[in-house]
Steps between C-alpha positions, in 0.01 A plus 500: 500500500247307328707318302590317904165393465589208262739282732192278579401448147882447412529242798175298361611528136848362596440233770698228380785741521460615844410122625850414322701740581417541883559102493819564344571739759464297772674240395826685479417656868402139632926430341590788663385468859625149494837570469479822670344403786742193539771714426430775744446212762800281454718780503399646853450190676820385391673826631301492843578131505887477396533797795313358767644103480841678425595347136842420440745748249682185441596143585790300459651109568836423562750239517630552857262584765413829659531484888237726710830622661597600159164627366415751797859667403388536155225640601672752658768568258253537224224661677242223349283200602599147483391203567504132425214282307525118552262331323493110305334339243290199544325309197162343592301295287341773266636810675843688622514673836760790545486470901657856618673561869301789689667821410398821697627773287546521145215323293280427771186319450134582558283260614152575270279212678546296787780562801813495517710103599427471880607109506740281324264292300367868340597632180380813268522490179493719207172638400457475094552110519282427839224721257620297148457185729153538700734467793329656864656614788495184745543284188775223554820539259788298449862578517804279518251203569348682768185621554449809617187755589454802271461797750474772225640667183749752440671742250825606463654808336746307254264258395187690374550377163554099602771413253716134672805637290588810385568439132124325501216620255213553709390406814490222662213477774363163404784257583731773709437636865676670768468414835594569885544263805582529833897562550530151683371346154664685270868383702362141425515568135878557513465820238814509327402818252566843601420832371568823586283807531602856468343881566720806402496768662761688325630483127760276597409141316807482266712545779327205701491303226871512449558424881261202528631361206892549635363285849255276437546433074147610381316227289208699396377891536176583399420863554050563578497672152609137341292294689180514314325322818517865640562737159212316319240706723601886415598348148144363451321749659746803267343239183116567616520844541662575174267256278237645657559858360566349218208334451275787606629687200550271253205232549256780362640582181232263357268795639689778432471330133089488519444810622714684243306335199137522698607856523594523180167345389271718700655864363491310164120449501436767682723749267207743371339553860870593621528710209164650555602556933837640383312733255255598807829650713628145637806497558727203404679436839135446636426263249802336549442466891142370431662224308758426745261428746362242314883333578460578818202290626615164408841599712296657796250227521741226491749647754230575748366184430805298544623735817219418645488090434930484615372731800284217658739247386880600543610212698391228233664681269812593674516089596522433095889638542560276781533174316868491500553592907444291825157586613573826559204682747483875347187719515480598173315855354463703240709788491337858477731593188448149352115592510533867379764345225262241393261764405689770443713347179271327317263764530780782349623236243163473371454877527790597305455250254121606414587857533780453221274301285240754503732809484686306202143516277332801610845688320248457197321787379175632603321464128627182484380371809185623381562394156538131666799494332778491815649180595565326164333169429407552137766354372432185565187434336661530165782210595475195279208676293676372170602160618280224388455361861251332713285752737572331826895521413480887377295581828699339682827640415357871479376406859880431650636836285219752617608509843849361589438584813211255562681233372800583709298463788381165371823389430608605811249320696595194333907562549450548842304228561707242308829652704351441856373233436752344322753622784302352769550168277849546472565550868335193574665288253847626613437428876410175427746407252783611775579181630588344227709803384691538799558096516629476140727779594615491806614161484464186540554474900182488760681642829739728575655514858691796529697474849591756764902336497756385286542106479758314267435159556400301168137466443323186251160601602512865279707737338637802685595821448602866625226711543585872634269823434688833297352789382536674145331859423285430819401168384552225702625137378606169564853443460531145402779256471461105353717207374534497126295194490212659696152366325215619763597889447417676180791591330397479086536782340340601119898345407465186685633432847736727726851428515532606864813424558617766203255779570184683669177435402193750576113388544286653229232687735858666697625577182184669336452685887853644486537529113814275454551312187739208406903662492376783747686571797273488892610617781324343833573623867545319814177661627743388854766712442445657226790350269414534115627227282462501087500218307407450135181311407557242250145355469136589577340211673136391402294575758245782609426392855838563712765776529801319500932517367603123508875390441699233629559424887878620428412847440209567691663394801789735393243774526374383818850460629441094622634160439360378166440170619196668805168536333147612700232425266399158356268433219330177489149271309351448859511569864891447669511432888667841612504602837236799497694665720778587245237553221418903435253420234373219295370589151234298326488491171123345541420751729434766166178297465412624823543839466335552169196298574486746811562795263243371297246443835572860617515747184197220288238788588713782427617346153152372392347859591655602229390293267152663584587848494656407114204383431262830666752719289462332183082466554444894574756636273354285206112534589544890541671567202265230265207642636641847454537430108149341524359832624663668195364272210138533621435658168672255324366216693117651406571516196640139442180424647267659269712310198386170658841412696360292771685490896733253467621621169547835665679400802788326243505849331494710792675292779727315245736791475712420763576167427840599375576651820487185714781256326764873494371596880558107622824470332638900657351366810663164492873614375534793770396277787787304414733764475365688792497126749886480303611858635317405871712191540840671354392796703454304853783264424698613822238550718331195429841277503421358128421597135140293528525301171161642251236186432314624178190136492343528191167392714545864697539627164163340356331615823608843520358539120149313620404733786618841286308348239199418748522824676468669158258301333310539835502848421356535215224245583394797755521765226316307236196517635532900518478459051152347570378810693612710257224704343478560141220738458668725773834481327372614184366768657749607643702485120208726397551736733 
């Protein structure tokens, strides 16, 4: 049809559009592949991984010891896999080493550069801090005050996400390492800790649980889908995949937005040739699909676009989602429904949103399309005509009510751009600020030794307490018991300090997580054998970085059924002289600094990427709609002209309109960041061990409003030089005719 013959004239008249729009598009591609990509990844390396180094369903400490006699017939009995995990501590100056005992099958490591310990003065370590450390292999490290050779780097199954504890907030590959030596070295180390390491292979685990418990008094359980070492993968990788659909349909609603009102604009001037085609035979539904296609270009040309770009550079990309892992060595691609998705939905958004703009205005009549009197617009030329205001104001104001849509779009631009950037801010501000939070709240002790026995002797050198991990609606806990006079543990609540030897108190983050208030009743299982216990909670205790129910020694160690005078955890202000081998863990209150500033290190590019994107949203939404409305007061810009209105003076008129939008947009954009980073942190509270505490700086504030501000007024420096080109003489031709 002839009418086909017009794209290229369309394309040329509408540039800006086309250029912004396809730029848009990409952009929300570019998101998607990122966390696609990862996401599709993570997800199968970690399954082909977990199977082939034989992950653990479970593992387990207890009191008394498991013989190898008595292992092998649980084995047996149970039809499983079992073995036992020695492993100690040891604090060097500026690091911790975890050193392991060789297991050969359940968790087994694989050595990723190097070879594997051939002599005694060889060791391998883990791989994310050798990389986080410039170490090599053949590299000299020290251990114990020994020096040993560094014969290569490994990975194990249960420590892809390197966390030292498993109530920590992030990673920890800066000042935490695992590490192998030779069996003769490791016996020289005198290990005293022991865990256990379990495969099922039958639905049998409550019934093992019971019987461990009955024989060897289980101290801790911790199933693989609670240790976020080895959940964290599938968990993150599940998180990609979804925000990635997500944000390949909802990232181009700014487009979806432009091409409805360019659409909308085109059938409006072009009303009395569409009347005059449908008076000639056309038939709507054609002239809807020629319009449609115009929505279709911008999402065709940026998918293939894009496709093409991630095609030649999926494994950059994919590495972007690896931040949070140990250097994990995945051949990353772009998956052939990813690619025809990326094109696919953009494309039909755009399609169906033209189409319905189009089919929504050529409802009007056939006279009145060639009348010229479809599509409205009259009405607001006579706004204002009896109010005794200025010209600029009254054009101004008729400018914002003749098309709603366009200043949507504007406003939108600006929203957007205020509420990524201004989350990007606010993510920033909140990893930073953790440390303090989680030191003002935690309390006011450095270390925490929790030990792998009971002891009762007395203690001047820290406070101690009983430490023990329940469960409550599939939440895990600490259990806690202290003296009455403890004053390193947090116990204030919004009434002042616990009375723990009259009640139970609850920490705020485990009581938001499992929706308990003050007077409710909670009932926590022995996650051992399974014994429920309810108690009332008589407080809420003010703090949003640990699960924990604290009472006195007296009745915790009624729950636990053991002398109240034992204890096997001591808080203390520095570092105590415990024998590492009856230390399970040592927590570090400093150690938060570490993990946020590595946080910070591994997700910077990720976080400040936004900040860029904000700003490409909020420059193409604003430029293509301003130079839209431009494009439709050439008359009226021609004619201020000819009345002696000079460029500068026009601009203000013309450009000017918008103005109101900015401080409304800024504000939208500023508020919903807050409540969207608010729902994120309530949202992840569980997973992420902590409500992170928000940090609204009034400096992230002021900058969020100077770049919207710049990336608008940037803007419109583009588009004012498009009222200079305007020509007057043509313009008032075209009013003739």
């Amino acid at each position: 049809m002839k009418i086909n013959r017009r794209y290229t004239r369309n394309i040329r008249e509408n540039l800006s559009f086309y250029v912004a729009s396809t730029i848009l598009t990409m952009v929300s591609i570019f998101m998607f592949f990122v966390m696609n990509i990862a996401g599709n990844g993570i997800s199968d390396f970690g399954k082909e991984f977990f199977k082939e180094h034989n992950v653990e369903d479970a593992s387990f400490s207890t009191y008394l010891p498991i013989s190898d006699k008595d292992m092998k017939e649980l084995e047996k009995n149970f039809d499983l896999e079992l073995e036992a995990q020695h492993y100690i501590n040891i604090k060097e100056d500026g690091y911790t080493v975890r050193v392991f005992s060789r297991n050969g099958k359940i968790n087994t490591a694989e050595i990723t550069a190097g070879s594997d310990i051939s002599a005694d003065n060889e060791i391998l370590i883990s791989e994310g801090f050798a990389v986080n450390q410039n170490l090599r292999v053949g590299d000299s490290f020290t251990i114990d005050k020994r020096e040993y050779k560094i014969c290569g780097f490994f990975q194990r199954p249960d420590y892809l996400y390197m966390l030292e504890e498993l109530d920590d907030n992030y990673k920890n590959d800066t000042s935490f390492l695992l590490a192998y030596m030779s069996d003769k070295e490791f016996d020289r180390l005198n290990a005293g800790n022991c865990r256990y390491m379990v495969v099922f292979h039958k639905d049998n685990q409550q019934e093992f649980r019971s019987r461990i418990y009955d024989d060897y008094m289980t101290s801790e359980y911790v199933s693989a889908d609670d240790n976020l070492r080895i959940s964290f993968v599938e968990e993150q990788a599940r998180l990609f995949l979804i925000c990635s659909w997500i944000i390949l349909v909802v990232v181009p609603f700014v487009t979806i937005a432009l091409i409805s009102i360019i659409i909308r604009r085109k059938v409006k001037d072009e009303q009395k040739m569409i009347g005059t085609l449908s008076a000639m035979g056309y038939r709507k539904g054609a002239l809807i699909r020629h319009y449609a296609i115009m929505g279709v270009l911008p999402g065709l040309l940026g998918g293939i676009l894009s496709v093409a770009v991630i095609a030649v550079s999926a494994q950059p990309y994919g590495e972007m989602g690896l931040a949070d892992y140990e250097p994990l060595h995945i051949d990353f691609h772009m998956s052939a429904s990813g690619a025809v998705a990326a094109i696919l939905v953009p494309t039909l958004l755009y399609a169906i949103s033209a189409a319905l703009s189009a089919r929504r205005l050529l409802r009007e009549d056939t006279v009145r399309l060639l009348n010229g009197m479809a599509a409205g617009g009259g009405k607001t030329k006579k706004l204002w005509a009896d109010k005794e205001k200025k010209v600029r104001k009254k054009f101004a104001f008729r400018s914002l009510i003749a098309s709603p849509g366009r200043s949507f779009v504007i406003f939108l631009g600006i929203f957007l751009g205020a509420f990524i950037i201004m989350f990007a801010f606010m993510t920033i501000d909140a990893i930073k600020g953790l440390p303090d939070a989680y030191k003002s709240q935690v309390g006011d002790f450095n270390k925490q030794y929790v030990l792998n026995t009971f002891l009762s002797e007395e203690r001047n050198d820290g406070e101690t307490l009983i430490t023990a991990v329940y469960e409550t609606d599939g939440t895990t806990f600490s259990l806690i018991g202290a003296d009455e006079d403890v004053s390193l543990l947090n116990i204030e609540t919004a009434d002042g300090r616990a009375d723990l030897e009259d009640g139970w108190y609850i920490s705020n983050l485990l009581a938001y997580i499992c929706g308990v208030q003050k007077g409710d009743t909670i009932t926590f299982v022995n996650r051992m054998t399974l014994e429920e216990y309810d108690v009332t909670v008589d407080g809420i205790i003010e703090t949003d970085m640990q699960k924990y129910l604290v009472s006195s020694k007296e009745k915790v160690s009624e729950v636990l059924g053991i002398d109240d005078d034992l204890y096997n955890s001591v808080l203390s202000e520095g570092s105590l002289d415990i024998d590492n081998s009856m230390v399970t863990s040592e927590i570090d209150s400093n150690s938060i600094e570490d993990q946020m500033r590595t946080m910070m290190n591994e997700m910077g590019a990720i976080i400040y990427a936004l900040i860029v994107i904000g700003g490409i949203i909020c420059i193409a939404a604003i430029y293509v709609s301003v130079n839209m409305m431009v494009s439709e007061n050439r008359l009226n810009i021609s004619m201020l002209k000819v009345l002696g209105y000079r460029g500068r003076e026009i601009n203000r008129m013309v450009l000017s309109a918008n103005h109101v939008l900015l401080p409304v947009g800024i504000a939208a954009g500023i508020l919903l960041s807050y409540i969207s980073i608010d729902f994120y942190f309530s949202a992840f509270a569980e997973t992420e061990g902590m409500i992170i505490p928000i940090v609204l700086k009034p400096e992230s504030i002021a900058l969020t409003v100077v770049m919207v501000c710049a990336c608008y007024f940037v803007s419109l420096a583009f588009i004012g030089r498009k009222t200079a080109h305007v020509d007057m003489v043509e313009s008032l031709k075209d009013n003739r005719q």
